[in-house]
N, C-alpha and C positions, 0 to 999 in steps of 0.2 A: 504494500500500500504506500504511496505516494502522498504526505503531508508537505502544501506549501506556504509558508510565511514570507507575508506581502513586506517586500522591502521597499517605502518609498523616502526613506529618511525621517520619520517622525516616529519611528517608534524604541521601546526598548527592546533593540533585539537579543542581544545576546543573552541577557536572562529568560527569555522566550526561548529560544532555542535553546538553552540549557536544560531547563526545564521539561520542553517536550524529548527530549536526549533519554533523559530518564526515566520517562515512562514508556517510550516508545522504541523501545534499542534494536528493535526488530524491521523497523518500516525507513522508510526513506525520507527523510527529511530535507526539504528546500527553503533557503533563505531566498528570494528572487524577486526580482523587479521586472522578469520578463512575463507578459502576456500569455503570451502562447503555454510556456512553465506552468502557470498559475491554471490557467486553462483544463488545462492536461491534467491536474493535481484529483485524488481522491476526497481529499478535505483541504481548506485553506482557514489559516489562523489570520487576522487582520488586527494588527497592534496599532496602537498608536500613543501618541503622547506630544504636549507640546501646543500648540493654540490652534483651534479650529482654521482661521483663516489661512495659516501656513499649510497645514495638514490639505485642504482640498487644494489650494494651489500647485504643491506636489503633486497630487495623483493627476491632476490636471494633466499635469508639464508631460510627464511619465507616462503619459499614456494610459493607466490603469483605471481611473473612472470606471470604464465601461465592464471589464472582467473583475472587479471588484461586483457590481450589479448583476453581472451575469452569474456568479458562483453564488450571491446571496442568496440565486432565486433557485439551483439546482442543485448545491452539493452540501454534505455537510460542512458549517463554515460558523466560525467563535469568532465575535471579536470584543479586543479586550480595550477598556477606559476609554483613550479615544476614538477604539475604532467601534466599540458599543455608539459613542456619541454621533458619529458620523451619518451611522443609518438613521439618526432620524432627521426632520425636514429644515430645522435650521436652528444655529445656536446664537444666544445674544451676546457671545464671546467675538471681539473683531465688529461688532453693531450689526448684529443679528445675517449673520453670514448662511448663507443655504448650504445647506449639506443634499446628502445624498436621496433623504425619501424614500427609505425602502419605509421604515415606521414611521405612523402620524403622532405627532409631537412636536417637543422642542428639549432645548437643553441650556437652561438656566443658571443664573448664577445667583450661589449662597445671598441672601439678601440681609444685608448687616443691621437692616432694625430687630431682625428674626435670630440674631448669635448672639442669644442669650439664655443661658442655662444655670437658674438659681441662685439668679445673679453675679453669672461669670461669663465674662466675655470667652466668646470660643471663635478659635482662628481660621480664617481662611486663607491658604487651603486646608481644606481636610485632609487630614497627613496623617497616617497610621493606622492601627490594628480597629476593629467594631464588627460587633455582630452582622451575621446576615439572616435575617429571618426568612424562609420559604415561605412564599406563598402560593403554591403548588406543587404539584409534583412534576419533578422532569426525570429525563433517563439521568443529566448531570449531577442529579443533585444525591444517585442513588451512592449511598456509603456514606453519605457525610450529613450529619444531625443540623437541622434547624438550631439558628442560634450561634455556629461555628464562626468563627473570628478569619476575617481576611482583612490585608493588606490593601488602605488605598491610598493616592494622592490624587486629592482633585479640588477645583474650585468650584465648577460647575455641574448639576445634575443633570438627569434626565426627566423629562416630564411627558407622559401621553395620555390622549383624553380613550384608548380603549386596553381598559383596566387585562383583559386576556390576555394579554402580551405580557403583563406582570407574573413573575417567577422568584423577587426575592427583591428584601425591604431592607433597608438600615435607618438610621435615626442621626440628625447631626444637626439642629438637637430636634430638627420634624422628622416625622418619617417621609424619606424619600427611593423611590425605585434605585435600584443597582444594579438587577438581572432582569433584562428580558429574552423572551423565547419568541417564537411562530415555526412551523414547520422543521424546517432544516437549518436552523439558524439559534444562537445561542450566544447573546451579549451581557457582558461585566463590566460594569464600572469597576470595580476592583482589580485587584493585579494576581490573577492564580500563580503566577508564577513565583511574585515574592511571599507567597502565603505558607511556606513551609506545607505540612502534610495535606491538610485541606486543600491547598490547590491542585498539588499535584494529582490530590484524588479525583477533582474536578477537570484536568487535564489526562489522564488516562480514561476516564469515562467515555471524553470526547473523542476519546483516537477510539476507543472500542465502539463511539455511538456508529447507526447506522442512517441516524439525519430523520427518524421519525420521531416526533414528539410523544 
C-alpha cells in the first residue's frame, strides 16, 4: 500500500513522516509534491501548519489544488491542523481568505472577550496537551477512550453549521470542534503525531482504515 504526504511547504513534515514510519513499517511511504504521486497514492495525509493565506497560495503555485480535491472526494485521506482547516470554505485568518470547500463552515479565531477562565486570562495560541471528547463513533477513534489528551497548536478553530461532520470536541475554554469526519475523509485540529500513544493509535487506524465511515 502506497501512503502519500502532500509536501507543499507549510507543513510539519518530518514528525509526520516519522510518525507514520512507525506505525506503518510495512507500506510505502511518500513525502511528494508531485500530482501525479499523490494521484496514484492508496491514502494521502494533508498536513499543514502556518497561516491560511500562505498555505492556499502554495498549493496554488504547486499545482496541487486540484489533486488535493480530487483524493478528498475518493481515497482514504487525514488531514491534520491546517490541513483539517483548509477543507472548509474560508478562514478569517489573512481577512477571511477562501479555502478549499470541501466542508461548509468557516475557521475562526479565539475571540479575546471569550479567554476567560475563572478569571484567568488564557493564551492564544492554544499550545498544548487537552482532552478530546468523541462525539461519535468512527473507525479512528477505535482503541483510544473519549476524553484522551492530544497535542495542539493553534489560534484558530473550526466552525460548521452541519453538526454530522462532528466527530470530536475540546474546550478552550468553549467547547469547540477539532475532529471532523464524512465518508473517506478524516480531519484534526490537533497534531497525532506529536500526541505520543494516542496519536499514533489514531494514525495506525488510518493506515489500516479502508475510507468507510
Amino acid at each position: 500500500m502506497q501512503i502519500a504526504v502532500i509536501d507543499y511547504g507549510m507543513g510539519n513534515l518530518r514528525s509526520v513522516m516519522n510518525a507514520l514510519q512507525q506505525v506503518a513499517p510495512d507500506h510505502t511511504l511518500t513525502l511528494t509534491s508531485d500530482p501525479a504521486v499523490i494521484a496514484a497514492a492508496d491514502k494521502v495525509v494533508f498536513p499543514g501548519q502556518g497561516a491560511m493565506r500562505d498555505c492556499m497560495r502554495e498549493l496554488t503555485e504547486r499545482g496541487l489544488r486540484e489533486v488535493v480535491l480530487e483524493t478528498a472526494s475518493s481515497k482514504p485521506f487525514l488531514g491534520i491542523c491546517v490541513g483539517a482547516q483548509l477543507l472548509f470554505e474560508m478562514s478569517e485568518e489573512g481577512g477571511n481568505t477562501p479555502a478549499l470547500g470541501v466542508f461548509p463552515g468557516q475557521v475562526l479565531r479565539f475571540p479575546a472577550e471569550r479567554m476567560q477562565l475563572e478569571g484567568e486570562r488564557l493564551k492564544v495560541p492554544h499550545m498544548g496537551w487537552n482532552e478530546v471528547h468523541q462525539t461519535r463513533a468512527h473507525p479512528l477513534w477505535a482503541g483510544i477512550p473519549s476524553g484522551e489528551r492530544f497535542y495542539f497548536v493553534h489560534s484558530y478553530y473550526m466552525q460548521t453549521p452541519d453538526t454530522s461532520l462532528i466527530v470530536g470536541e475540546s474546550a478552550y475554554p468553549f467547547a469547540f470542534t477539532v475532529a471532523v469526519a464524512r465518508a473517506n475523509i478524516f480531519a484534526t485540529q490537533f497534531h497525532p503525531e506529536k500526541s505520543h500513544a494516542a496519536g499514533l493509535k489514531l494514525l495506525s487506524n488510518f493506515v489500516a482504515w479502508n475510507g468507510v465511515a
